[in-house]
TORKEKE-296519 format. One record per residue: residue number from 1; residue in three letters; x, y, z of N, C-alpha, C in turn. Coordinates in pm, whole numbers, plus 50000, padded with zeros to 5 digits. Example, Ala and Ser with C-alpha at 12.3 -4.5 7.8 and 13.67 -1.06 7.14 Angstrom:
{node 1,ALA,{51319,49431,50780},{51230,49550,50780},{51320,49670,50780}}
{node 2,SER,{51285,49775,50708},{51367,49894,50714},{51290,50003,50787}}
***
This chain:
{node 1,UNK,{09696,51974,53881},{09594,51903,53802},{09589,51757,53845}}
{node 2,UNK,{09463,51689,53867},{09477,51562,53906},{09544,51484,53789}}
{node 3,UNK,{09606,51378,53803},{09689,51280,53798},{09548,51186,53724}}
{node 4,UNK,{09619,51071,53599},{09545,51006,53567},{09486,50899,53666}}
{node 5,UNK,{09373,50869,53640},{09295,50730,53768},{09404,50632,53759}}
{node 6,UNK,{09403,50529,53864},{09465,50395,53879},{09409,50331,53763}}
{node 7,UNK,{09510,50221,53734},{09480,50110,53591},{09356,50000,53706}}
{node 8,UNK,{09286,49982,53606},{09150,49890,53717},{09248,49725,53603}}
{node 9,UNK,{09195,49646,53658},{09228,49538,53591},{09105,49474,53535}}
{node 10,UNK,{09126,49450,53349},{09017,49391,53340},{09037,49290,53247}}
{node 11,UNK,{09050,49195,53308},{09104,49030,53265},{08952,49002,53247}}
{node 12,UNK,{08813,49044,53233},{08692,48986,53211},{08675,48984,53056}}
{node 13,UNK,{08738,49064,52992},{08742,49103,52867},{08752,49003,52813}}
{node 14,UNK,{08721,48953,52675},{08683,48840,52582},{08721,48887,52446}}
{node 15,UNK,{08792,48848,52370},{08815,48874,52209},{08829,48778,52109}}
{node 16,UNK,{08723,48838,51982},{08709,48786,51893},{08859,48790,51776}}
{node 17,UNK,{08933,48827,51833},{09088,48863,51721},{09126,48747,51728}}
{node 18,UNK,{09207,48718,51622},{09300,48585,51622},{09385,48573,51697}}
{node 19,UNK,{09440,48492,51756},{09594,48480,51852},{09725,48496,51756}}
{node 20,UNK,{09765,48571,51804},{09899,48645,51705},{10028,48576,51787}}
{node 21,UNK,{10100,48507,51716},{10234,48475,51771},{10333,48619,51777}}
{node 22,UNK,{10461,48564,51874},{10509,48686,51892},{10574,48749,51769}}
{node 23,UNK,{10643,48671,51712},{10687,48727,51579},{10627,48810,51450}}
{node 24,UNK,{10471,48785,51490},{10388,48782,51356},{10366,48959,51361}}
{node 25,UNK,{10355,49033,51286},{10389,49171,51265},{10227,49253,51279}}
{node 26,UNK,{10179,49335,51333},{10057,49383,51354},{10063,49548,51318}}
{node 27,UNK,{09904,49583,51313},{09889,49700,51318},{09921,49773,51464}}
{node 28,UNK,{09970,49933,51418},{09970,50002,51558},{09948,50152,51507}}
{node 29,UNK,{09912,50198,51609},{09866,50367,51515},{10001,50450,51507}}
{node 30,UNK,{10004,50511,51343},{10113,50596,51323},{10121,50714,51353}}
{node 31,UNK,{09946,50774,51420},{09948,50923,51476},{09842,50892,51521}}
{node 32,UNK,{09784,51058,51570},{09622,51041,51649},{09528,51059,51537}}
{node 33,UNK,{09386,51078,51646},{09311,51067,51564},{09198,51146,51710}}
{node 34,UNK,{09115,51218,51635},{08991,51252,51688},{08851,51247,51644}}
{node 35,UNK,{08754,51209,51719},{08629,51197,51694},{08529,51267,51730}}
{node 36,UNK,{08437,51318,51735},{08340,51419,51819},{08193,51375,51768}}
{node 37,UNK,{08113,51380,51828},{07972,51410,51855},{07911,51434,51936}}
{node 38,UNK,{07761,51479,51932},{07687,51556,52037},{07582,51430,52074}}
{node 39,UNK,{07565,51378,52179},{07426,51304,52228},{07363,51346,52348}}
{node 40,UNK,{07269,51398,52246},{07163,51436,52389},{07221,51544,52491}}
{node 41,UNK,{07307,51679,52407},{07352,51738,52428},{07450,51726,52537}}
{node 42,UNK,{07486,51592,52564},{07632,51629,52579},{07742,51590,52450}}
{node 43,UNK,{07864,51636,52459},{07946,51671,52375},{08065,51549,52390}}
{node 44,UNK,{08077,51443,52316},{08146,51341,52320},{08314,51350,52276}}
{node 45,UNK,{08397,51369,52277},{08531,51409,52258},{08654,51254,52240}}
{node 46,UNK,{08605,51225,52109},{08713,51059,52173},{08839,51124,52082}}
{node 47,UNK,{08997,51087,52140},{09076,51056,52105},{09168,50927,52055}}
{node 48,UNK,{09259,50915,52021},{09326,50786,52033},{09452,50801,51965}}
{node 49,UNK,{09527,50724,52062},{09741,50781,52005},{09809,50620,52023}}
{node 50,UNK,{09914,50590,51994},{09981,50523,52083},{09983,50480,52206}}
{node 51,UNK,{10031,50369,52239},{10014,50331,52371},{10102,50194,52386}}
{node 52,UNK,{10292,50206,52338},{10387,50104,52404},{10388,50044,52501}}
{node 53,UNK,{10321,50107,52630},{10347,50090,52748},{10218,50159,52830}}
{node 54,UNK,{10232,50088,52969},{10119,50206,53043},{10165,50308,53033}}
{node 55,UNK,{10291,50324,53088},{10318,50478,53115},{10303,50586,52951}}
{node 56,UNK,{10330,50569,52868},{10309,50590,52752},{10136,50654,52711}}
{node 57,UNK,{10041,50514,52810},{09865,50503,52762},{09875,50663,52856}}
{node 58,UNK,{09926,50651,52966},{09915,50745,53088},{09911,50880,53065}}
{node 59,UNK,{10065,50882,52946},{10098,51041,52961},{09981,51107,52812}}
{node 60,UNK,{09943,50997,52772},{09868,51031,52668},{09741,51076,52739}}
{node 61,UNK,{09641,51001,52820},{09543,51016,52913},{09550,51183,52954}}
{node 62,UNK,{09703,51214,52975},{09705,51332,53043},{09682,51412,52977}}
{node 63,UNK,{09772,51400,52890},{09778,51532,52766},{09619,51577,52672}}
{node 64,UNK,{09572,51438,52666},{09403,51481,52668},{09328,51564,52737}}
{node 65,UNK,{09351,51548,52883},{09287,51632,52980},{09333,51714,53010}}
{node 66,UNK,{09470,51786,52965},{09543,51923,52967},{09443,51998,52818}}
{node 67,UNK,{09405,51930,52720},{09371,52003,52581},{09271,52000,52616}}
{node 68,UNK,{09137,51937,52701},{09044,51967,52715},{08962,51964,52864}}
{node 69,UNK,{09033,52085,52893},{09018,52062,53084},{08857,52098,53139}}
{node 70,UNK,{08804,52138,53043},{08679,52219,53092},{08547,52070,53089}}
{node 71,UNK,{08628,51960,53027},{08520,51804,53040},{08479,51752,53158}}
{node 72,UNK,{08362,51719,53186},{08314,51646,53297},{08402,51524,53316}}
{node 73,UNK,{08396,51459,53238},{08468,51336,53210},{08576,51294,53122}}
{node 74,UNK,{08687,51212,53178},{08785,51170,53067},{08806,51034,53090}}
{node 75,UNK,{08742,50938,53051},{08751,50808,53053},{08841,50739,52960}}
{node 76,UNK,{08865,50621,52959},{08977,50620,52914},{09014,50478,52893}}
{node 77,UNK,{09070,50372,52835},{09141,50225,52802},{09222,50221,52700}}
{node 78,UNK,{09325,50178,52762},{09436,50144,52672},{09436,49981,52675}}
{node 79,UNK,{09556,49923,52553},{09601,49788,52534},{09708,49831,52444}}
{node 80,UNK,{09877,49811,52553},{09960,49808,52545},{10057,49710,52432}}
{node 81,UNK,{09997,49602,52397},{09984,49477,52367},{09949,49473,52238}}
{node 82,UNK,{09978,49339,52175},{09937,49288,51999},{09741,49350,52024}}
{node 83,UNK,{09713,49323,51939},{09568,49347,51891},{09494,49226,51968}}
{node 84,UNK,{09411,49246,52091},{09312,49171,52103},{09372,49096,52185}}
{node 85,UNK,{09543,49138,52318},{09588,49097,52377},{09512,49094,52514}}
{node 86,UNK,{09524,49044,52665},{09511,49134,52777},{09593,49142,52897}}
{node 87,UNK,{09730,49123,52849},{09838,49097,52883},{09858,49247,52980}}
{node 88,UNK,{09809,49358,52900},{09886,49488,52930},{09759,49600,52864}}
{node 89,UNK,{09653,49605,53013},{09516,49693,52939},{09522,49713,53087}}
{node 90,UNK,{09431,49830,53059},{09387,49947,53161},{09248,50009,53128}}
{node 91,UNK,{09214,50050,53207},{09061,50116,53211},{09036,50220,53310}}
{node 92,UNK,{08980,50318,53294},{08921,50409,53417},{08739,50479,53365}}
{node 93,UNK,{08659,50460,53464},{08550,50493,53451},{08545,50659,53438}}
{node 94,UNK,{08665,50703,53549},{08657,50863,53565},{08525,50924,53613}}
{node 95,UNK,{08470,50895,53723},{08311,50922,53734},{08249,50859,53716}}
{node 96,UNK,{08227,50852,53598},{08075,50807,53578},{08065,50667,53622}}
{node 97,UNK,{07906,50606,53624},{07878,50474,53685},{07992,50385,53654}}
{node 98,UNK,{07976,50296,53732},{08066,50195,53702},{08017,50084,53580}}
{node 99,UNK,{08124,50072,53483},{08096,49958,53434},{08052,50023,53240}}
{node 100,UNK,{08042,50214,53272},{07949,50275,53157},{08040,50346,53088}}
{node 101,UNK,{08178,50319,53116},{08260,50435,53013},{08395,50352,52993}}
{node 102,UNK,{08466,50284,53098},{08592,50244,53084},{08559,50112,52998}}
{node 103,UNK,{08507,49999,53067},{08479,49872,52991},{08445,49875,52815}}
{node 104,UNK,{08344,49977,52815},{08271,49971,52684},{08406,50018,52589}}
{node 105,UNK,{08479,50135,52661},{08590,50228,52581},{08684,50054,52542}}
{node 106,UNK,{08738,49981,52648},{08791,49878,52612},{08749,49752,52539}}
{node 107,UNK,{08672,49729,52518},{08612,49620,52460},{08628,49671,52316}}
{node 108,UNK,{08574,49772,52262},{08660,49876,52119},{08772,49848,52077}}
{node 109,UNK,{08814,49862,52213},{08986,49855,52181},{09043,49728,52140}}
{node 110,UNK,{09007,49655,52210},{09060,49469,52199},{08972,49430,52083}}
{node 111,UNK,{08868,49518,52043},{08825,49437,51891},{08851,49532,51761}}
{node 112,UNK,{08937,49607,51796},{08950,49677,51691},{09025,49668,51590}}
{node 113,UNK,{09117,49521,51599},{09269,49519,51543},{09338,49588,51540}}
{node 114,UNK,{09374,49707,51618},{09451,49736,51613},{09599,49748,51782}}
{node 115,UNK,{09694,49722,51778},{09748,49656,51902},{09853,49810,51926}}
{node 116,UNK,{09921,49804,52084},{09955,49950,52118},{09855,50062,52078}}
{node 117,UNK,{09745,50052,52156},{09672,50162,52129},{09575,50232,52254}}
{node 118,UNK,{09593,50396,52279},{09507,50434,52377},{09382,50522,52340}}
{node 119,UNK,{09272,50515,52407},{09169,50568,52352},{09114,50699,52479}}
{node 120,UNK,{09076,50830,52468},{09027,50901,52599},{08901,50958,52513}}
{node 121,UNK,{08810,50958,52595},{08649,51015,52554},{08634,51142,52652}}
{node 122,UNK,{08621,51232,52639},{08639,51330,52683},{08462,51354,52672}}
{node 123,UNK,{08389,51388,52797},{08261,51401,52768},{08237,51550,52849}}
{node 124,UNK,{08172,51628,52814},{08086,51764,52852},{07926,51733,52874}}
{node 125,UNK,{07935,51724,52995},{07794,51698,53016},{07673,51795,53005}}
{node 126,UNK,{07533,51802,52904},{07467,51910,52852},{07363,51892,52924}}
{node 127,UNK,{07364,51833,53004},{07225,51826,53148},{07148,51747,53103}}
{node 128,UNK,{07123,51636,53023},{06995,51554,53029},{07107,51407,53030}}
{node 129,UNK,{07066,51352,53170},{07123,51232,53177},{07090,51105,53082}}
{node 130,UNK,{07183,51025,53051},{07165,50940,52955},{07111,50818,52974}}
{node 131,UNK,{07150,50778,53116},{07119,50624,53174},{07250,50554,53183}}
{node 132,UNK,{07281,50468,53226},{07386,50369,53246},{07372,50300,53103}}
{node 133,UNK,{07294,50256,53015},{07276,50190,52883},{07329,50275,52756}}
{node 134,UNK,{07278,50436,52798},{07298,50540,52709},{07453,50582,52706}}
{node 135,UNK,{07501,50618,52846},{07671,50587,52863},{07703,50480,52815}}
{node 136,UNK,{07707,50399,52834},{07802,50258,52755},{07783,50264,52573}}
{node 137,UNK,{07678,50296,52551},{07669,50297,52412},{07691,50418,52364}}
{node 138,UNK,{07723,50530,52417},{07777,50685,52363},{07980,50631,52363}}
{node 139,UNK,{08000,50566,52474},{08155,50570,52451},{08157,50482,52383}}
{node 140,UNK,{08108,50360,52383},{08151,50280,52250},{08120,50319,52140}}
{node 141,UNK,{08030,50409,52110},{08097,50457,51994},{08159,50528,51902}}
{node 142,UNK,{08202,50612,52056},{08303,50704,52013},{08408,50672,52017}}
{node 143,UNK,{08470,50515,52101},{08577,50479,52078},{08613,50409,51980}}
{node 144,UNK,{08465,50367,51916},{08471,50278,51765},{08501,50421,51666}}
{node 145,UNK,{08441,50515,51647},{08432,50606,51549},{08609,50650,51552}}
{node 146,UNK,{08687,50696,51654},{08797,50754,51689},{08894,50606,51646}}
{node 147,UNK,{08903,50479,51670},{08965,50384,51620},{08965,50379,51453}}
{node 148,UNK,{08854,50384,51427},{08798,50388,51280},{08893,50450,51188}}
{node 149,UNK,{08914,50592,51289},{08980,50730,51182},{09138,50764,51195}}
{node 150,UNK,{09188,50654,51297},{09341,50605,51347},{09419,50583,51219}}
{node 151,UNK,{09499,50649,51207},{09615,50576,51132},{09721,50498,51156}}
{node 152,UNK,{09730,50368,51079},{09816,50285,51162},{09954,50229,51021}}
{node 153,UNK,{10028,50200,51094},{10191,50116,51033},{10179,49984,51072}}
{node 154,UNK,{10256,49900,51040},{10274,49753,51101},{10367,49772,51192}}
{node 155,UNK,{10356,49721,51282},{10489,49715,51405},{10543,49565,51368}}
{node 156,UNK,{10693,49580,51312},{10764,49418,51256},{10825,49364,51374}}
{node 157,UNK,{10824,49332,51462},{10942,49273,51571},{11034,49196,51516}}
{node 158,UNK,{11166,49230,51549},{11322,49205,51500},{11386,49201,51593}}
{node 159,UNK,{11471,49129,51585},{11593,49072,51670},{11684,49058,51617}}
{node 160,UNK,{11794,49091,51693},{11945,49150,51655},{12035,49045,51616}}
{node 161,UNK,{12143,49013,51573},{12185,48914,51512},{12337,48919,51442}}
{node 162,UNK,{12442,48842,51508},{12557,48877,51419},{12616,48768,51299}}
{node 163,UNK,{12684,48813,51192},{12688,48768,51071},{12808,48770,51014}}
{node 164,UNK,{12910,48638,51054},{13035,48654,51028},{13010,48600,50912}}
{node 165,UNK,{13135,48637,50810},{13146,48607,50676},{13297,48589,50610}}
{node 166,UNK,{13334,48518,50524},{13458,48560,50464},{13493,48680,50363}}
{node 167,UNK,{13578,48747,50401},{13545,48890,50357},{13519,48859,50189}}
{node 168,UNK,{13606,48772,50084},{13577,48770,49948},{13415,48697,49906}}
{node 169,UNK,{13348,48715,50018},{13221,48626,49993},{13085,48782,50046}}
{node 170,UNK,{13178,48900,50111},{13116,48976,50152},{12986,49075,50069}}
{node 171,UNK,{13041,49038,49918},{12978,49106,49819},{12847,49056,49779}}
{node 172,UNK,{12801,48900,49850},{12694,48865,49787},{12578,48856,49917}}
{node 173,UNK,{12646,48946,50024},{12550,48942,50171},{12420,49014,50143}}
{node 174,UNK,{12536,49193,50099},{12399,49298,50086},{12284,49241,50015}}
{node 175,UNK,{12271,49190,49908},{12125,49132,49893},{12036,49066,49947}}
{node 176,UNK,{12106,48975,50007},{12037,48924,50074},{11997,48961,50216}}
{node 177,UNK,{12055,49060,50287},{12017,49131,50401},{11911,49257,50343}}
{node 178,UNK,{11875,49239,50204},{11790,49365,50174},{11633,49283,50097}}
{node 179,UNK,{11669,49143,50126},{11533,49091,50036},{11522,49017,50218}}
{node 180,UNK,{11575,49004,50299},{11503,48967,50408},{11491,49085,50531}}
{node 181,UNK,{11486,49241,50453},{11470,49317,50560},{11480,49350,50678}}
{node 182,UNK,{11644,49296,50651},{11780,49295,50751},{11787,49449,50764}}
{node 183,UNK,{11809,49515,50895},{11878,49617,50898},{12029,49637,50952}}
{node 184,UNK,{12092,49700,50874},{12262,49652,50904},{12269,49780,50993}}
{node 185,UNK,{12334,49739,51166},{12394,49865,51233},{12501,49865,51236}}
{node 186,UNK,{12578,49748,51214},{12750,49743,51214},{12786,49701,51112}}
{node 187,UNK,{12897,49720,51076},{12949,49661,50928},{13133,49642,50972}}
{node 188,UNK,{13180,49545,50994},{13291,49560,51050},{13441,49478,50954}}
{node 189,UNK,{13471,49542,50869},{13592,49462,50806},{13750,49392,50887}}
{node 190,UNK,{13738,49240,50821},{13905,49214,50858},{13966,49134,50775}}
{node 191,UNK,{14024,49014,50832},{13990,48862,50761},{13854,48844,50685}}
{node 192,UNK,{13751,48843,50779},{13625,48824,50812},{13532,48932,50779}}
{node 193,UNK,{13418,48952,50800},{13364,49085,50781},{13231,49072,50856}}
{node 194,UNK,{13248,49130,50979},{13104,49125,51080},{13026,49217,51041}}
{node 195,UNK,{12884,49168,51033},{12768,49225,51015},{12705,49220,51145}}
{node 196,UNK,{12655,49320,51284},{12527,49349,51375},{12400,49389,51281}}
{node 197,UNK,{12312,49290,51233},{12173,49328,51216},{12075,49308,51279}}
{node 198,UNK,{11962,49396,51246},{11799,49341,51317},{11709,49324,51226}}
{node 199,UNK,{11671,49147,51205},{11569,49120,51135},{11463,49085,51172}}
{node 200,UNK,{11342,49066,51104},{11250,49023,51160},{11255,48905,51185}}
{node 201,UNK,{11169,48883,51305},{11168,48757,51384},{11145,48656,51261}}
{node 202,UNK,{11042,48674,51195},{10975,48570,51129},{11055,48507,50984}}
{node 203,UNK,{11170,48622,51032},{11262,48553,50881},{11443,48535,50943}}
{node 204,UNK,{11452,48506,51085},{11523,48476,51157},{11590,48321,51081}}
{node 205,UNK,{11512,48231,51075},{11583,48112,51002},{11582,48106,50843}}
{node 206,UNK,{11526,48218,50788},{11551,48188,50688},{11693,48247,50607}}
{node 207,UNK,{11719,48365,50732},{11837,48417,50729},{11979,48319,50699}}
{node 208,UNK,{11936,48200,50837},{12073,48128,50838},{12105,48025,50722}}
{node 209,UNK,{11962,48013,50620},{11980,47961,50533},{12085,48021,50426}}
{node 210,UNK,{12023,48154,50412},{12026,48215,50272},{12225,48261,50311}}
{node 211,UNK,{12245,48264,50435},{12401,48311,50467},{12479,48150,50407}}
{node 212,UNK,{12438,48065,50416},{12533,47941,50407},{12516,47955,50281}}
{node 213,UNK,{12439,47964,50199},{12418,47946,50054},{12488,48009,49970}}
{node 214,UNK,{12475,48141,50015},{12604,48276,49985},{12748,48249,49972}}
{node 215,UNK,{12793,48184,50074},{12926,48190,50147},{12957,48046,50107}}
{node 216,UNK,{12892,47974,50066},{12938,47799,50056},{12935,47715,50187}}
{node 217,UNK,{12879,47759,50262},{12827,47694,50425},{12935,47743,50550}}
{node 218,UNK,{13018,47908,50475},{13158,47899,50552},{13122,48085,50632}}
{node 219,UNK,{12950,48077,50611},{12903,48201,50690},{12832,48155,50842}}
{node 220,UNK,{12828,48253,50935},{12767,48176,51064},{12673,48312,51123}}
{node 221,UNK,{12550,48267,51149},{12489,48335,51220},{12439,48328,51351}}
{node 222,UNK,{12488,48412,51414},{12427,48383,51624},{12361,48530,51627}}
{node 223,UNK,{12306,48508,51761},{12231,48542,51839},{12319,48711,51913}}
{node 224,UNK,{12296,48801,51884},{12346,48936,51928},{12351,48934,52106}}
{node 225,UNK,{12431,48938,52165},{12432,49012,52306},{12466,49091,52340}}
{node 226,UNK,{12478,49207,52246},{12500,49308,52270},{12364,49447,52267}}
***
């Protein structure tokens, strides 16, 4: 079975989304989603899943065109990236004219708010050609309709973090690793009592506050290398 198209690069792209710092927590889809309609008798097929990574947008691309092999077309854009990034996007026309299926599928994508996300339009062509105007506006809006019906989670970015303490001071941590949505992977008793957590970025200093306050200024928080 052919192999998904090459990623085209399309740094022409323009977005109306806000600029998201890295810390700041976004939408990302929590499953798929499918869309369908008929124009002008052909048969429009949009999907949309996840998409961490290219390879990720890729194997998704594929698995589309394994479920629906009998399509003229499987066009296709991902954005790997926060919402409305273009750090990490891809496009393939798959056939058709240039400029009438991949672009339009992406431009959806980068305005859709929603970030890590891949979209495939799966088209069956019903014999009455559409035009180059009629393509661009059949996938956009099947990649708008299929975004639309996405379900999404927040993706929090967290960073790892260790949390020495004096062990008789250890009793007043757990709260506060549970009102700043600390996740504890180590818990290590001695003298001392090491905590490995991952919090979110965006409450990274407020962490090192709330540990001195706890402990009487005799808690310390660094940076995980492990």
């Amino acid at each position: 079975m052919e192999s998904p198209r090459r990623v085209r690069a399309t740094s022409r792209i323009t977005t109306t989304s806000r600029s998201l710092r890295l810390e700041d927590p976004y939408p990302v889809p929590s499953g798929t989603a499918r869309f369908e309609e008929v124009i002008r008798r052909s048969r429009f097929v949009s999907c949309a899943g996840r998409a961490a990574s290219r390879e990720s947008a890729l194997r998704f691309v594929q698995s589309v065109r394994d479920r629906f092999p009998g399509a003229t077309h499987h066009c296709w854009a991902f954005n790997a990236g926060p919402p409305g990034s273009t750090a990490r996007i891809g496009s393939s026309d798959a056939g058709e004219p240039r400029g009438t299926a991949g672009m339009p599928i992406l431009t959806a994508v980068l305005h859709s708010g929603v970030g890590e996300v891949v979209v495939v339009c799966a088209r069956y062509y019903g014999g009455v050609k559409l035009g180059t105007g009629g393509l661009a506006r059949a996938y956009a809006r099947g990649a708008k309709g299929v975004l639309a019906a996405c379900p999404t989670e927040r993706k929090v970015n967290r960073v790892a973090v260790l949390i020495t303490v004096p062990y008789e001071a250890s009793g007043r941590i757990d709260p506060v690793l549970r009102k700043l949505d600390a996740k504890v992977l180590t818990r290590n008793f001695g003298t001392d009592v090491r905590y490995r957590v991952q919090i979110p970025v965006v409450n990274r200093s407020s962490l090192v506050g709330s540990i001195a306050g706890a402990t009487g200024g005799r808690g310390r928080v660094e940076d995980s290398r492990e």
